[in-house]
C-alpha positions as CSV (number, residue, x, y, z in Angstrom):
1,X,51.5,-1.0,-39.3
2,X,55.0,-0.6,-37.9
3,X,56.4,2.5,-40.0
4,X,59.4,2.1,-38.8
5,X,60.7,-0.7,-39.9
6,X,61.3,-1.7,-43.6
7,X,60.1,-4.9,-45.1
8,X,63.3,-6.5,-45.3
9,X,63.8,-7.2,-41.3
10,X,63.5,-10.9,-41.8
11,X,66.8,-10.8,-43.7
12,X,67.8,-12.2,-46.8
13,X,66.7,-15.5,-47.9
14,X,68.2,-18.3,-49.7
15,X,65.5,-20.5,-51.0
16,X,67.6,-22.4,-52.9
17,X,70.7,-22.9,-51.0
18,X,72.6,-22.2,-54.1
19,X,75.0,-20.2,-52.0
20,X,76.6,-21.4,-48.7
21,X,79.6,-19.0,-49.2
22,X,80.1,-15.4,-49.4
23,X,80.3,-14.1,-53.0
24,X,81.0,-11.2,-54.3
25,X,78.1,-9.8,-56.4
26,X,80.7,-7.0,-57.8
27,X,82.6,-9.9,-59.3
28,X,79.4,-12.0,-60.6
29,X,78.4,-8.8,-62.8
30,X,81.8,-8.4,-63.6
31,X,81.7,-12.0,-65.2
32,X,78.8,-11.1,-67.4
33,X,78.7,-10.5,-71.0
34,X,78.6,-6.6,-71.4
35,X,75.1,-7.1,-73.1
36,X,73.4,-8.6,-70.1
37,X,75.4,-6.1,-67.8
38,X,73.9,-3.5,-70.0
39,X,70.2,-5.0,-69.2
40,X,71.5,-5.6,-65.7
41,X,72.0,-2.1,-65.4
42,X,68.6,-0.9,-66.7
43,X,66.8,-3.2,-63.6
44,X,68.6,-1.7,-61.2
45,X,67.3,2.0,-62.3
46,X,64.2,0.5,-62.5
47,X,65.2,-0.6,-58.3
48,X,66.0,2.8,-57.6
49,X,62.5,3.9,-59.2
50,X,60.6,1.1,-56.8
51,X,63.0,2.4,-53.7
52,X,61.5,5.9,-54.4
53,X,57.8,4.6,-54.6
54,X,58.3,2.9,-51.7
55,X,59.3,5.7,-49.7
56,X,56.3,7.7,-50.5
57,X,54.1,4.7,-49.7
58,X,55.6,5.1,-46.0
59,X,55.2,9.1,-45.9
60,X,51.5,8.2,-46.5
61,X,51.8,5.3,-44.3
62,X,52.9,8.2,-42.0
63,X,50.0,10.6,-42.6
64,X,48.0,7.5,-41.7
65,X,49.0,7.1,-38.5
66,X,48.6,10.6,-37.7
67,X,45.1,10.5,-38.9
68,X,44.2,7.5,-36.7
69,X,46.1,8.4,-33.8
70,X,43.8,11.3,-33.4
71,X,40.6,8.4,-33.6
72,X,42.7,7.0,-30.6
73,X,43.5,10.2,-28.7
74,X,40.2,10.5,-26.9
75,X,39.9,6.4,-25.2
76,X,43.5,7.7,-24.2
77,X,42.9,10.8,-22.6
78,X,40.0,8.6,-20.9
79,X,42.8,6.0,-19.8
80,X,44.3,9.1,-18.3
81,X,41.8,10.3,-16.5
82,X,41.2,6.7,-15.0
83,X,44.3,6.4,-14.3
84,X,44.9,9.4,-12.1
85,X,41.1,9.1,-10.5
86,X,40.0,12.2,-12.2
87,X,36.8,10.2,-13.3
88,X,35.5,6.9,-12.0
89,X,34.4,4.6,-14.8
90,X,30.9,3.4,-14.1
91,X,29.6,-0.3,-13.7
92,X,28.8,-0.7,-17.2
93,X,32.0,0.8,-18.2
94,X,34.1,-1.8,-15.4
95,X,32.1,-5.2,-16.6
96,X,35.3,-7.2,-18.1
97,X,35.2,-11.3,-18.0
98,X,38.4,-13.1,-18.5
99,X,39.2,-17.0,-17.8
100,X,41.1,-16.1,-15.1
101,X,38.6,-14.6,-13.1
102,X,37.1,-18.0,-12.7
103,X,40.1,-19.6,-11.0
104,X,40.1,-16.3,-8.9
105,X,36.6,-16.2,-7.7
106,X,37.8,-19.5,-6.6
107,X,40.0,-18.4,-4.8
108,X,38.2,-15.7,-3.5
109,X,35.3,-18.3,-2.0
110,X,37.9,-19.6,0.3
111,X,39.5,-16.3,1.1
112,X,36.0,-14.8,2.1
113,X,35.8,-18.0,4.3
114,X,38.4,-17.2,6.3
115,X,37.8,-13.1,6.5
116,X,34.6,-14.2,7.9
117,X,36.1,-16.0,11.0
118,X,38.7,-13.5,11.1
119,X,35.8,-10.5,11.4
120,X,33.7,-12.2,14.4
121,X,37.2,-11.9,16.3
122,X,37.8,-7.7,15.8
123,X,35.6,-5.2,14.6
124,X,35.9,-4.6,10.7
125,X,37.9,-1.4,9.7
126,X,36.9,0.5,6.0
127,X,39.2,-0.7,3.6
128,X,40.8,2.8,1.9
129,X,40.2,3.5,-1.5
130,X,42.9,4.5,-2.9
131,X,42.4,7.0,-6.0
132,X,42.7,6.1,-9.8
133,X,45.8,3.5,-10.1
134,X,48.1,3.9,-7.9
135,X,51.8,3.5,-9.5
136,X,50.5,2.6,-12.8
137,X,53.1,3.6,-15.2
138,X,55.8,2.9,-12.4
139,X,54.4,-0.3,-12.7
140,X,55.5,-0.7,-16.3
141,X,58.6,0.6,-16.3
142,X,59.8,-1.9,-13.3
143,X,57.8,-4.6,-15.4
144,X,60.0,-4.0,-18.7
145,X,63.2,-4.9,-18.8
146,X,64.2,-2.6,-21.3
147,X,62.8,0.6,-18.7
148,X,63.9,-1.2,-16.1
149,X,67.3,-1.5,-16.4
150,X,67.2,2.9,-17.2
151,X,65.1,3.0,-13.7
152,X,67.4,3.4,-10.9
153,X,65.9,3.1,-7.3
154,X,66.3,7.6,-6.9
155,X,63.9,7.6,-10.5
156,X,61.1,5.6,-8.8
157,X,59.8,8.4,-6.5
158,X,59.4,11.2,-9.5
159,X,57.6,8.2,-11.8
160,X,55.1,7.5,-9.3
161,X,53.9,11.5,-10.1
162,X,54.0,10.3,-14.0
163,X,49.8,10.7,-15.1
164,X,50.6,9.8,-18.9
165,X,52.7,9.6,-21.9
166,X,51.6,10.7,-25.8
167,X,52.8,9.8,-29.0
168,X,52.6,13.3,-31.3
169,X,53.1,12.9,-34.9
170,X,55.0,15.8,-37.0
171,X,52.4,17.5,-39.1
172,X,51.8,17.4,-43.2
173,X,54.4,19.5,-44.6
174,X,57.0,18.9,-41.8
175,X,59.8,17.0,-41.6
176,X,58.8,13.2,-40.9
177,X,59.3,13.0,-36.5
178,X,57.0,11.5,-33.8
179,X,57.6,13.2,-29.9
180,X,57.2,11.4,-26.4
181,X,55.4,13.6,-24.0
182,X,55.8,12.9,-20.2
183,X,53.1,14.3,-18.1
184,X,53.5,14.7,-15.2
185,X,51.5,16.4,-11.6
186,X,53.2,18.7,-10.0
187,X,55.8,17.8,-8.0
188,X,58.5,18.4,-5.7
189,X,61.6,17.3,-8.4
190,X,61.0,19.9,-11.3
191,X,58.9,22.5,-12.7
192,X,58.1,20.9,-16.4
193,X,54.5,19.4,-16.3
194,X,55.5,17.7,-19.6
195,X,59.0,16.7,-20.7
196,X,59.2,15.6,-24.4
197,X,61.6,13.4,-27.0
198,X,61.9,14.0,-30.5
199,X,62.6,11.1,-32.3
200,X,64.1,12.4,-36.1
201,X,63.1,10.0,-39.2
202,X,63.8,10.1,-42.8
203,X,61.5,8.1,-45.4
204,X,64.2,8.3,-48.6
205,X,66.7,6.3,-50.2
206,X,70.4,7.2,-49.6
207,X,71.6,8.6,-52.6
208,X,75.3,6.7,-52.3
209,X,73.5,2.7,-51.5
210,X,69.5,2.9,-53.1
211,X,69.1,-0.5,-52.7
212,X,69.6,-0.8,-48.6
213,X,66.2,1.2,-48.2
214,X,64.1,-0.7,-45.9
215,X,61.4,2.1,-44.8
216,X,61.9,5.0,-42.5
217,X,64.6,5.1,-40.4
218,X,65.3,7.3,-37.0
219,X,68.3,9.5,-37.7
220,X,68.8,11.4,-34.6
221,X,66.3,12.5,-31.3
222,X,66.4,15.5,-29.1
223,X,65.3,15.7,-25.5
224,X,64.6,18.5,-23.6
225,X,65.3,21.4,-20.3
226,X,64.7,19.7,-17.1
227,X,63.8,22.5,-14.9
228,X,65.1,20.6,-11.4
229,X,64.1,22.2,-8.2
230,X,67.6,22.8,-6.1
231,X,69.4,19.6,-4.7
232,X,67.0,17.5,-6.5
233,X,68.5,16.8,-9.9
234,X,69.2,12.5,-10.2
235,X,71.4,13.0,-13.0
236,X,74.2,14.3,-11.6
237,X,75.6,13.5,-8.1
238,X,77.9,15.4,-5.3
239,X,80.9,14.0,-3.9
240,X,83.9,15.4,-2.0
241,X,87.7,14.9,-2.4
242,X,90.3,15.8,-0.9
243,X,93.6,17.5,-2.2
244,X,97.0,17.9,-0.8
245,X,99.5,21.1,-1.8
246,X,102.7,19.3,-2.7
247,X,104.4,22.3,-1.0
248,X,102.9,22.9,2.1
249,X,101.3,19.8,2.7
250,X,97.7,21.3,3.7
251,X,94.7,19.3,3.1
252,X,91.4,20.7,1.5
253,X,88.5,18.9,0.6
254,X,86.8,19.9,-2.6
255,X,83.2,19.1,-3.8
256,X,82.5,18.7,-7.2
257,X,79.1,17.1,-9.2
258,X,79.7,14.0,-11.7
259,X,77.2,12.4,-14.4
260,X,74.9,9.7,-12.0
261,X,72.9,6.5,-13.8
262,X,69.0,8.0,-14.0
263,X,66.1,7.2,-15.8
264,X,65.9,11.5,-16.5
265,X,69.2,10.9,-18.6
266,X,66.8,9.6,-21.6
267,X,66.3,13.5,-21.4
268,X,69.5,14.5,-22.7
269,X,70.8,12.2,-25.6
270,X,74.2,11.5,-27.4
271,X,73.6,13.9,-30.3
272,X,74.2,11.8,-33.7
273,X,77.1,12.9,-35.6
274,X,76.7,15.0,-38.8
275,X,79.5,13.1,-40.9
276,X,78.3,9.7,-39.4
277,X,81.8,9.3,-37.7
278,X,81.1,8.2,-33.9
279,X,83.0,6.3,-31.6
280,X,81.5,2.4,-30.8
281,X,80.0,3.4,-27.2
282,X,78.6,6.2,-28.8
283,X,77.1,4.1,-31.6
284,X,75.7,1.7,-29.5
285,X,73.9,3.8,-26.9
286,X,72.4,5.8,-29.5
287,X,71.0,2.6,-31.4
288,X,69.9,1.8,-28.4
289,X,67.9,5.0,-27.6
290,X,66.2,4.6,-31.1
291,X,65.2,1.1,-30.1
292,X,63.5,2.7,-26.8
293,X,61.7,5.2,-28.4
294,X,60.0,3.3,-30.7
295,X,59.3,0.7,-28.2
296,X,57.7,3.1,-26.5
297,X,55.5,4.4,-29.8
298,X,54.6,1.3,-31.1
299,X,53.5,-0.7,-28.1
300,X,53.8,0.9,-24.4
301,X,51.9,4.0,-25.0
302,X,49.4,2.0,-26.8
303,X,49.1,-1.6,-25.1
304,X,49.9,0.3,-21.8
305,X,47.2,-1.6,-19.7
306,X,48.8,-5.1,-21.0
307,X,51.8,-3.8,-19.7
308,X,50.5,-2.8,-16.1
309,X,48.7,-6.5,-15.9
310,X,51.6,-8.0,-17.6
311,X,49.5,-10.1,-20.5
312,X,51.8,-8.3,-22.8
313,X,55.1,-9.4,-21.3
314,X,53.3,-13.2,-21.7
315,X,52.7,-12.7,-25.2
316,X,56.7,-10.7,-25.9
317,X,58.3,-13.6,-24.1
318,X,55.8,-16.5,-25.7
319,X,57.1,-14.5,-29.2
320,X,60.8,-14.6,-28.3
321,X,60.1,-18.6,-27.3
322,X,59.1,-19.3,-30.6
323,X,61.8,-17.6,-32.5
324,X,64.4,-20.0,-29.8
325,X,62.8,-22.5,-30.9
326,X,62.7,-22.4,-34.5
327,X,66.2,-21.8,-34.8
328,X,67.0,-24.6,-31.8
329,X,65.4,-26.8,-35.0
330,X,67.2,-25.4,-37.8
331,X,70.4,-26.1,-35.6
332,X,69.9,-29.9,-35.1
333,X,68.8,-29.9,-39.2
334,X,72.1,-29.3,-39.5
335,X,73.9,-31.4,-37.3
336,X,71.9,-34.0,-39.2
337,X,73.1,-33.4,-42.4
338,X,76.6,-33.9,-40.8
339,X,75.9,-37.4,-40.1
340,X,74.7,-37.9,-43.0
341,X,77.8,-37.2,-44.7
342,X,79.4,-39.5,-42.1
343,X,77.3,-42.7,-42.9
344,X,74.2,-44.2,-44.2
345,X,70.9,-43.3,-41.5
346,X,70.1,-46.0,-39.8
347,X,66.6,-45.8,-38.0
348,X,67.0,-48.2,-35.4
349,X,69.6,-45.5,-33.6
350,X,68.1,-42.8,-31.5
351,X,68.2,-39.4,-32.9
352,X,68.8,-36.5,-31.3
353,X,66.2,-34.3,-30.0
354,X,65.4,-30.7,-30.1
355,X,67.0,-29.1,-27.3
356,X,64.2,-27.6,-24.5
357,X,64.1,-23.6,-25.0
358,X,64.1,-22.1,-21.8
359,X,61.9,-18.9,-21.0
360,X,63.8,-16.1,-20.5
């Protein structure tokens, strides 16, 4: 179960279709007789009382996921382990029988074929094993396009020494928060072996607006210290400019570091503002984080194989298809009520048809 998200995402609905204009629900409550106001009023304490249930349910909702992510935490640490070559899963372990292997063994038949005129003509070399995956969470930040467009072609050489990411939940007692941990092997960029994320949450109704509580919410996140070996920090980058004295009309050239676009900058966040005021870049990069970090919880760290072999980015973009095409329908439902107001339907004229979503 998503946490993080209320159940009021989908938005609010109008059945009915009572109301195709804006109204203002101030001045429909205002228009009642003080006696139903009076009742009015009584249902919305009763509102507040549900908001406040429901934000317990999500704490324990909360304690849940803690409890289970420690069911998950050893298959993980095995993935890890994989993945870096530290084990090597045996036969039983490796048997795995898809749909697609039968157009590839196919493929393979004719392959071998071929590799077996190829071999009479020069003596077969051993093929090199490499060890664990190779690349393997690389591989799924270049794959997503929400990592991807963070990665920057200087990132890609420190990722390739990423061995795994964790999702941490805060313990009972503490303030509601989940951290990203990025392990790493050593390496020649920084000392860390783990660089971390707190992401922030709160699980209670706003005192001032009750009635907008959809679940818990991520308020702020904190990165952490990267310890960078010298000359090998991406986030910032060197460059020289040269100044001339308006009085004796020397040149000197002066070097000076600036902020440079890195993957590592996730490590260091725009802090959210404690009175809420914050410019619209700020805003947005910020919302943006949140969106990332709970990307990451809820389906790279855990789906993270899907990622690698790109199923789930088949099953994300068949999801997003739908959605395009549902509302590509709603759209021509309503150009076809316009011509009905036009003129009677005639049958015998050709309709229009849904417009063809195209994959993104």
């Amino acid at each position: 179960m998503d946490a993080s998200k209320g159940k009021g995402d989908q938005g609010m609905q109008n059945p009915g279709g009572q109301m195709d204009r804006p109204v203002s629900f101030h001045f429909l409550e205002s228009m009642l007789p003080k006696a139903v106001k009076r009742r009015v009023h009584a249902l919305k304490r009763l509102q507040v009382q549900c908001a406040n249930i429901e934000a317990k349910f999500y704490e324990e909702v909360h304690e849940l996921e803690r409890k289970y992510a420690a069911l998950y935490q050893p298959l993980f640490d095995k993935r890890r382990e994989i993945v870096t070559g530290t084990v090597e899963p045996t036969d039983e372990e490796c048997e795995w029988h898809s749909d697609r292997e039968e157009e590839e063994e196919l493929a393979e038949e004719v392959k071998e074929k071929a590799a077996i005129e190829d071999a009479k003509k020069e003596e077969a070399t051993p093929e090199e094993d490499p060890k664990g995956i190779p690349e393997f969470w690389l591989t799924i930040f270049k794959s997503v396009d929400m990592l991807s467009d963070m990665l920057q072609e200087h990132d890609e050489p420190i990722l390739k020494h990423l061995k795994d990411i964790q999702v941490k939940f805060s313990e009972p007692g503490q303030p509601m928060s989940f951290t990203l941990e990025f392990h790493f092997e050593p390496n020649g960029y920084f000392n860390n072996a783990v660089l971390t994320k707190v992401y922030k949450m709160k699980s209670e109704p706003d005192a001032s607006d009750p009635f907008s509580f959809e679940g818990p919410e991520i308020i702020d996140c904190e990165g952490c210290q990267i310890d960078w070996h010298k000359g090998k920090d991406v986030t910032v980058k060197t460059i020289k400019k040269k100044q001339k004295h308006k009085g004796r009309g020397t040149v000197r050239t002066v070097t000076k570091q600036v902020p440079n676009d890195s993957f590592f900058n996730f490590f260091n966040p725009v802090k959210a503002s404690p009175d809420g005021e914050m410019d619209e870049d700020s805003e947005f990069t910020l919302a943006t984080d949140f969106e990332i970090g709970h990307f990451f919880r809820e389906r790279i760290v855990p789906r993270a194989v899907l990622y690698f072999t790109g199923e789930a980015l088949e099953d994300d973009e068949s999801f997003e298809e739908e959605e395009l095409e549902e509302g590509d329908e709603e759209e021509q439902d309503e150009e076809g009520d316009d011509d009905d107001d036009e003129g009677d339907f005639d049958p015998k004229k050709e309709q229009p048809q849904p417009a063809e979503c195209k994959q993104q």
